[in-house]
C-alpha positions in Angstrom: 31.4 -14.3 -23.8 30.9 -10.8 -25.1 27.9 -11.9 -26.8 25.8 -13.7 -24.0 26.6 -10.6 -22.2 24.9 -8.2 -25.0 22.0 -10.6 -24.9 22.0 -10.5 -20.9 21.6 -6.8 -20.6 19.3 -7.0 -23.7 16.6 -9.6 -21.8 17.4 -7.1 -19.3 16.5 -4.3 -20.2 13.4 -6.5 -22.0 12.0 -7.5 -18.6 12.3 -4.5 -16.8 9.9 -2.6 -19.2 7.1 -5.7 -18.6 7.7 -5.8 -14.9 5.6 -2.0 -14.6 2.5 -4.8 -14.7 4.2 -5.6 -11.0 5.0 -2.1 -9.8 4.6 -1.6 -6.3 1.3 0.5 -5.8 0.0 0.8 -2.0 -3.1 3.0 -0.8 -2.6 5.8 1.6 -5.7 6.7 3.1 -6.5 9.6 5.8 -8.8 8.8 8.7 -10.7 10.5 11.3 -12.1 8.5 14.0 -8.8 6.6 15.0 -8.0 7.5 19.1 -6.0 4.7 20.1 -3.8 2.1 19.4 -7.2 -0.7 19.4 -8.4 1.4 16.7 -5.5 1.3 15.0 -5.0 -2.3 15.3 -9.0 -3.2 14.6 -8.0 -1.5 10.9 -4.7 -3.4 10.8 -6.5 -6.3 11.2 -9.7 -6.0 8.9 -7.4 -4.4 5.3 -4.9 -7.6 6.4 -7.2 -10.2 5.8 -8.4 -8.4 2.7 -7.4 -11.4 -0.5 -5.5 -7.9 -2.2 -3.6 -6.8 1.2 0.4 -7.4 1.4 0.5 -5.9 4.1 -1.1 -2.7 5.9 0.4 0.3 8.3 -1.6 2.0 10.5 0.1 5.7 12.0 -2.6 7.3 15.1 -0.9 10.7 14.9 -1.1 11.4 11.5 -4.2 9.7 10.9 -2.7 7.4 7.9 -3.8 3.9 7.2 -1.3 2.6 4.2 -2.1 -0.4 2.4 -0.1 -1.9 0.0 -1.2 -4.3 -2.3 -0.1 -8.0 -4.1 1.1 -7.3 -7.4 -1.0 -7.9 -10.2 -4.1 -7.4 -7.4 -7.0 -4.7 -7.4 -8.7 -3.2 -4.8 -11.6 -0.9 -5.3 -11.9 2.6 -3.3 -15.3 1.8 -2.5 -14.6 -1.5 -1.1 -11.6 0.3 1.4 -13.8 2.9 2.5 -16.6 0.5 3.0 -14.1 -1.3 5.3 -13.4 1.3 7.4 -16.7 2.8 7.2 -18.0 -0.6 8.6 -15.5 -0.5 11.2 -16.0 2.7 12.7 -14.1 5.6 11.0 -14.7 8.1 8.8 -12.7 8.4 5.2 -11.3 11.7 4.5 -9.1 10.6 1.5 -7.9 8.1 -1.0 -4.6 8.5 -3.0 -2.5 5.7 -4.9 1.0 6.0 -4.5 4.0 3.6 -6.4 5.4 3.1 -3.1 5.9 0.4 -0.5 4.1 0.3 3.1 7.8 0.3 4.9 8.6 4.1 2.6 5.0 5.3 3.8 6.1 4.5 7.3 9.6 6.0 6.6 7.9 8.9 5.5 5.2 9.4 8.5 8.1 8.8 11.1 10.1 11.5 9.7 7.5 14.1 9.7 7.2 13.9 13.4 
């Protein structure tokens, strides 16, 4: 019993070092442009259908559209910005974070 234990926590600790191929990596992008909750919603909409999107928060007040994206998935900066861009709003700035959308929204709602 001892020994398929050892070799438990050994396959263990095996896959968590491959699994940083599937970290969790979302976009937080700042926008200007956004005045209302149609806005926010019209950018909800158009990074959700994106094939790389699992799942997008949108936050009026502090201008922050959060993206996070399907492991093992790429998206290119130019590609977001041309999204938004296309849709209206201006791109102020890009950053890549190792976080989920639901801690980005954490975060924004305690800042207020």
């Amino acid at each position: 019993m001892k020994r398929i234990a050892i070799n438990f926590v050994a396959a263990c600790a095996l896959f968590m070092g491959a699994s940083n191929a599937f970290a969790v990596e979302s976009v937080r992008i700042t926008v200007n442009g956004m005045v209302c909750a149609f806005c926010a919603q019209g950018i909800e909409k158009r990074l959700g259908r994106m094939p790389s999107s699992d799942g997008v928060f949108v936050d009026l007040k502090s201008r922050v559209v959060a993206m996070q994206i399907k492991p093992g998935q790429k998206v290119d900066d130019k590609v977001l910005t041309a999204e938004i861009v296309d849709a209206g709003y201006d791109v102020v700035k890009i950053e890549r974070v190792a976080k989920t959308v639901a801690d980005i929204k954490r975060e924004t709602s305690a800042k207020k």
